[in-house]
Backbone as a chain_set.jsonl record, in Angstrom:
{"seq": "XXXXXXXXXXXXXXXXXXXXXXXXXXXXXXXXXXXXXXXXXXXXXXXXXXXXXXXXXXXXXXXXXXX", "coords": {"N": [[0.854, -1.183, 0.0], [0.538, 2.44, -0.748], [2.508, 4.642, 0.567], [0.58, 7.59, 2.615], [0.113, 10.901, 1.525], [0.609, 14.348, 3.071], [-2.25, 16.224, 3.758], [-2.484, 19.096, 3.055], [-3.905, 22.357, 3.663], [-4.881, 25.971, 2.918], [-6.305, 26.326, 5.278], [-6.643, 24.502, 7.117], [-3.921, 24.963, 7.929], [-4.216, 27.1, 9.147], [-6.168, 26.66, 11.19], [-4.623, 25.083, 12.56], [-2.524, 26.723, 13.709], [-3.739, 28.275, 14.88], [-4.893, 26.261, 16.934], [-2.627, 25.737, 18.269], [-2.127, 28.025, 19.353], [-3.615, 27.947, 21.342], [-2.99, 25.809, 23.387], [-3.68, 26.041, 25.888], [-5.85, 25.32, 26.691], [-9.155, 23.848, 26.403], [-10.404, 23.586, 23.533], [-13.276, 23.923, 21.299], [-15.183, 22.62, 18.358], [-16.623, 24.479, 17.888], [-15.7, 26.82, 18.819], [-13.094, 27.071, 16.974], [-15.09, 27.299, 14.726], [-16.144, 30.057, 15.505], [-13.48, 31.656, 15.838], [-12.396, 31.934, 12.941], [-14.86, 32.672, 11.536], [-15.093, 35.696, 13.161], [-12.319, 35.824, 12.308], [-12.994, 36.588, 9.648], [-12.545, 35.2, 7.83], [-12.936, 31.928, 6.892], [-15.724, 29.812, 6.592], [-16.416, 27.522, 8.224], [-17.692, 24.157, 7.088], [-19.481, 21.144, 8.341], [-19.144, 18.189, 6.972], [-20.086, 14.866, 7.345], [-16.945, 13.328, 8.373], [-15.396, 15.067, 7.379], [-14.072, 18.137, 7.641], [-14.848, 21.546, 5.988], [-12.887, 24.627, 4.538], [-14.884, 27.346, 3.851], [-14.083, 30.2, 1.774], [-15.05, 33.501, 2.355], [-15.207, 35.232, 0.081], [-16.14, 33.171, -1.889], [-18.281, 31.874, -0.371], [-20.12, 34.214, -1.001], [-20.208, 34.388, -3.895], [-21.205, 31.678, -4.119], [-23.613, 32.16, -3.171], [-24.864, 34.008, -4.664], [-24.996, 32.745, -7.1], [-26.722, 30.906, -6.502], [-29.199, 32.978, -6.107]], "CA": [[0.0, 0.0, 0.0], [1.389, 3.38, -0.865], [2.139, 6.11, 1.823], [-0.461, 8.858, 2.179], [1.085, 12.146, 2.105], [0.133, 15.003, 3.694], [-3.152, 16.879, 2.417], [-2.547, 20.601, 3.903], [-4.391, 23.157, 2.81], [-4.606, 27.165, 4.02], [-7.413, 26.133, 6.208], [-5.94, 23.51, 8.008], [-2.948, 25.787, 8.789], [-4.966, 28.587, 9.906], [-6.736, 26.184, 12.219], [-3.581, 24.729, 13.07], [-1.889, 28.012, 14.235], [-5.263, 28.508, 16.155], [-4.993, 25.261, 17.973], [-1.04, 25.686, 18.862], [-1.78, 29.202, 20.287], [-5.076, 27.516, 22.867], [-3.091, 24.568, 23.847], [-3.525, 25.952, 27.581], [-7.224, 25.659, 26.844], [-9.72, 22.616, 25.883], [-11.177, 24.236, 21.922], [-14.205, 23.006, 20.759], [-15.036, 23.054, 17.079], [-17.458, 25.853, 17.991], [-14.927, 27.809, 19.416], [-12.468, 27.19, 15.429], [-15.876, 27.898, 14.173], [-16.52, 31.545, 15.601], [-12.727, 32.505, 15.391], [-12.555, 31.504, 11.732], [-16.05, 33.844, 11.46], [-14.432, 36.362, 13.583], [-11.109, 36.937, 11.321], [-13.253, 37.229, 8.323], [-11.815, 34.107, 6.945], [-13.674, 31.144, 6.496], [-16.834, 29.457, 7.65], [-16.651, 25.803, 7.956], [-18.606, 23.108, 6.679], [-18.993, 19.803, 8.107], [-19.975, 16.462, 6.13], [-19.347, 13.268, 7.489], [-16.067, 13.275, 9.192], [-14.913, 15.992, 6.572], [-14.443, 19.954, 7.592], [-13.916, 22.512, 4.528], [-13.081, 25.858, 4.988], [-15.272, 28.504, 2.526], [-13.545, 31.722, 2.35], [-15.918, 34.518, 2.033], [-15.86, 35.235, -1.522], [-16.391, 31.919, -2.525], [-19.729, 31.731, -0.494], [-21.438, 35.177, -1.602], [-20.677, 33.409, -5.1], [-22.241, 30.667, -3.886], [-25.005, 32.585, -2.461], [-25.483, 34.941, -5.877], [-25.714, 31.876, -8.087], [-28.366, 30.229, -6.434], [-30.14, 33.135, -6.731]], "C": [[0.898, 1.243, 0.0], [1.231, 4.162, -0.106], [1.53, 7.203, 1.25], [0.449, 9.842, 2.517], [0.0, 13.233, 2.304], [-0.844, 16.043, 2.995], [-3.13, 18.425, 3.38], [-2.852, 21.814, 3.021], [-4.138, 24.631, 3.873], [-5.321, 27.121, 5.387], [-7.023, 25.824, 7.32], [-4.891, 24.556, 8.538], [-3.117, 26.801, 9.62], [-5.179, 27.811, 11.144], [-5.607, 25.42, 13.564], [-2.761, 25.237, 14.159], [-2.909, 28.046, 15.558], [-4.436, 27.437, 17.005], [-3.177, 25.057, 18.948], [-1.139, 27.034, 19.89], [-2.703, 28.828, 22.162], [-4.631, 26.116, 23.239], [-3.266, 24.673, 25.022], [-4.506, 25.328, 27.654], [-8.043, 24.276, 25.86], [-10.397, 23.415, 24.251], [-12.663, 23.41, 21.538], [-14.549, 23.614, 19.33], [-15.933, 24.361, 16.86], [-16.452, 27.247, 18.006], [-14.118, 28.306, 17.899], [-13.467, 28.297, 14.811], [-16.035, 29.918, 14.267], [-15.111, 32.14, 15.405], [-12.1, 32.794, 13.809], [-13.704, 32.691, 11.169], [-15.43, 35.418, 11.678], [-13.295, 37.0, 12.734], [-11.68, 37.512, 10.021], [-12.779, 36.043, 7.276], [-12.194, 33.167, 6.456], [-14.83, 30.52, 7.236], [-16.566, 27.539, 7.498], [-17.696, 25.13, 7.74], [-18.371, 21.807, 6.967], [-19.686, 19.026, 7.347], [-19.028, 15.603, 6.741], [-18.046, 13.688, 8.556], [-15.144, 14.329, 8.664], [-14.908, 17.364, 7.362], [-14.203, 20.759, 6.303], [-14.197, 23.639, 4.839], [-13.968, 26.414, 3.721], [-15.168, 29.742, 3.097], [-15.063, 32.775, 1.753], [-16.158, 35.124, 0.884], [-16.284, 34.281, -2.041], [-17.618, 31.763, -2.014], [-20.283, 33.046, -0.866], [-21.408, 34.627, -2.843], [-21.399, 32.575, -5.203], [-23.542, 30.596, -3.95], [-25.446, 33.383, -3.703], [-26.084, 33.851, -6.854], [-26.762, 30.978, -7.489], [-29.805, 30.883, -6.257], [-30.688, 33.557, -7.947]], "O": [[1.94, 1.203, 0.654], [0.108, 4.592, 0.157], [1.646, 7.71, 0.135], [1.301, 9.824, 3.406], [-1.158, 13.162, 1.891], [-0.532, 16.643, 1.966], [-3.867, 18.593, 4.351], [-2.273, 22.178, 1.998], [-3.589, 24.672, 4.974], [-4.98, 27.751, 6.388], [-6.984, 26.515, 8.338], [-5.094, 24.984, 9.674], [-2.42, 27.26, 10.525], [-4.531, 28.123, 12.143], [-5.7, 25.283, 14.784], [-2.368, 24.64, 15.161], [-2.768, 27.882, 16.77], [-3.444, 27.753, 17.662], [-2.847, 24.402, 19.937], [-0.482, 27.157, 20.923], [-2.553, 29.172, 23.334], [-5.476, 25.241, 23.424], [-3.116, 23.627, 25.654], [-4.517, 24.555, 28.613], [-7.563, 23.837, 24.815], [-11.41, 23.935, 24.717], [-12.773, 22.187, 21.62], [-14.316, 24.791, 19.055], [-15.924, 25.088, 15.866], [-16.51, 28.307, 17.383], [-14.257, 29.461, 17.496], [-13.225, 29.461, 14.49], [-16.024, 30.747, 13.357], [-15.174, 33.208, 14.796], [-11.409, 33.785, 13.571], [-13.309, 33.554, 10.385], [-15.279, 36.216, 10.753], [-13.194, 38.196, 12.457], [-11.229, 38.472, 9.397], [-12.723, 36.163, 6.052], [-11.921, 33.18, 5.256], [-14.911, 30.693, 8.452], [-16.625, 26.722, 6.58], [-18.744, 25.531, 8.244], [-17.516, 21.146, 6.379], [-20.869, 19.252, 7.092], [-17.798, 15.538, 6.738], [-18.313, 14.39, 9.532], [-14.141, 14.584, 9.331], [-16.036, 17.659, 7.757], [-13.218, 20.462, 5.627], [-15.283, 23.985, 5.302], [-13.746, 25.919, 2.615], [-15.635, 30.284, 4.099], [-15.833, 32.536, 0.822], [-17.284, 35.557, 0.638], [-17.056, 34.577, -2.953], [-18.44, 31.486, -2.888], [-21.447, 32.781, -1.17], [-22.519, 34.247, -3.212], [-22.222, 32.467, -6.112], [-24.351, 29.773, -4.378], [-26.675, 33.415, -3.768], [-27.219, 33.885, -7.33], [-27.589, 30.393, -8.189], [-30.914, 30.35, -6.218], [-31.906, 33.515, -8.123]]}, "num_chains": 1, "name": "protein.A"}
């Protein structure tokens, strides 16, 4: 079986950074959630066992074409 390599995106690093600065502190994905909101940066989406960040231009696009 071939080694998985590492899937790192900006998201992940953002969240990353986050979670290295609150290691005093227990995080809950609520907590990612609102500072993620908070910078202006992305909103998360879960599915399944999945998170994906969507940066803020990408959903008002989202949000224009469906209407």
């Amino acid at each position: 079986m071939a080694e998985r390599k590492p899937y790192t995106t900006k998201t992940r690093q953002i969240i990353l950074e986050y979670l290295k600065r609150q290691q005093a502190v227990t995080v809950s994905v609520s907590d990612i959630e609102k500072y993620l909101k908070d910078e202006g940066r992305f909103r998360l989406q879960c599915s399944g066992d999945m998170l994906h960040g969507i940066c803020q231009d990408c959903e008002e696009k989202e949000t224009s074409s469906q209407s």
